[in-house]
N, C-alpha and C positions, 0 to 999 in steps of 0.2 A: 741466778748464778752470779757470783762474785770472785769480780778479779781484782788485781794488784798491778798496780805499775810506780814506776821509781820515776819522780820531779825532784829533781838535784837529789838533795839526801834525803828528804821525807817519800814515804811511801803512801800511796791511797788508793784505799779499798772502793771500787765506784761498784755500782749495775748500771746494765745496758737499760736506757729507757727504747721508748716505744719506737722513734725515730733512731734508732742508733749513738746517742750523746751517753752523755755520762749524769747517771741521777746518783746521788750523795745518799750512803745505805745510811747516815746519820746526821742531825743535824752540826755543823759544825762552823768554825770560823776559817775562812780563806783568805788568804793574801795575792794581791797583784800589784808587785812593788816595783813599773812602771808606772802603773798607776796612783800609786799612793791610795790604794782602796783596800779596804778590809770588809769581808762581806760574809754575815750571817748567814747561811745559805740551808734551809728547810730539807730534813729526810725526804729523798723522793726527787729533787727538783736539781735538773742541773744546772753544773757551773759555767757562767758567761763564757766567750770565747775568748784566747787569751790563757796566759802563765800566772797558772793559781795555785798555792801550796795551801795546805793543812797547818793550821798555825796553833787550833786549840778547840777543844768540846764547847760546844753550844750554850753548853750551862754554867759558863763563866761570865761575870760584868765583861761589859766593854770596855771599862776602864782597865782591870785587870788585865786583860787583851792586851791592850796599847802598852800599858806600863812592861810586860813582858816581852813585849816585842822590840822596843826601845833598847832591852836588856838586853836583849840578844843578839839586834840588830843595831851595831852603833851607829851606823851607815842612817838610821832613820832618826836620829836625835835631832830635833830642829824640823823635822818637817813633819808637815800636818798629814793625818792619816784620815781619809773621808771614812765611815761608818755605814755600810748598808744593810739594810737586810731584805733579802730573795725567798717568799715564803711560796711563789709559783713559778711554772714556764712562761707564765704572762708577764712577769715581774723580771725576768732575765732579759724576754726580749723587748720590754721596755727599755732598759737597762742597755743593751746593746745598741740600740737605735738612739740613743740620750749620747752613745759613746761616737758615734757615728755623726754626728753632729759637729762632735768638738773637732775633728779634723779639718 
């Protein structure tokens, strides 16, 4: 079953995974722009903890990404954008434990 919920102006389509999180019905590219991370993020697998928006299809360069995101977001001109990609739940809470460090 597929729901909807509204993160600022974008909307995203999740399902419910196995524990209750939210698994991505598509692969796609996410933004967490505390972070300054952009994160490829695998059909199935969900998004880190943490304010992540839908930025673009899976099937873009990451270049393209960046460049359109810059466009968008003047706010990000000048600053470096990290590049991940999450192809499992193993890889997220890696990911979250890496994050949990920098603190």
């Amino acid at each position: 079953m597929s729901c909807r919920r509204q993160s600022g102006p974008f909307w995203i389509a999740t399902l419910p995974d196995k524990k209750g999180g939210r698994a991505r019905t598509k692969t796609a590219y996410y933004l967490n722009r505390k972070l300054s991370v952009v994160a490829l993020v695998s059909q199935g697998v969900r998004l880190p903890k943490g304010p992540w928006i839908w930025v673009a299809n899976g099937s873009l360069p990451a270049w393209q990404v960046e460049k359109m995101l810059t466009e968008a977001f003047p706010v990000l001109k000048g600053t470096v954008l990290t590049f991940i990609t999450l192809k499992s739940d193993a890889e997220v809470k890696a990911f979250e434990r890496a994050l949990q460090g920098r603190d």
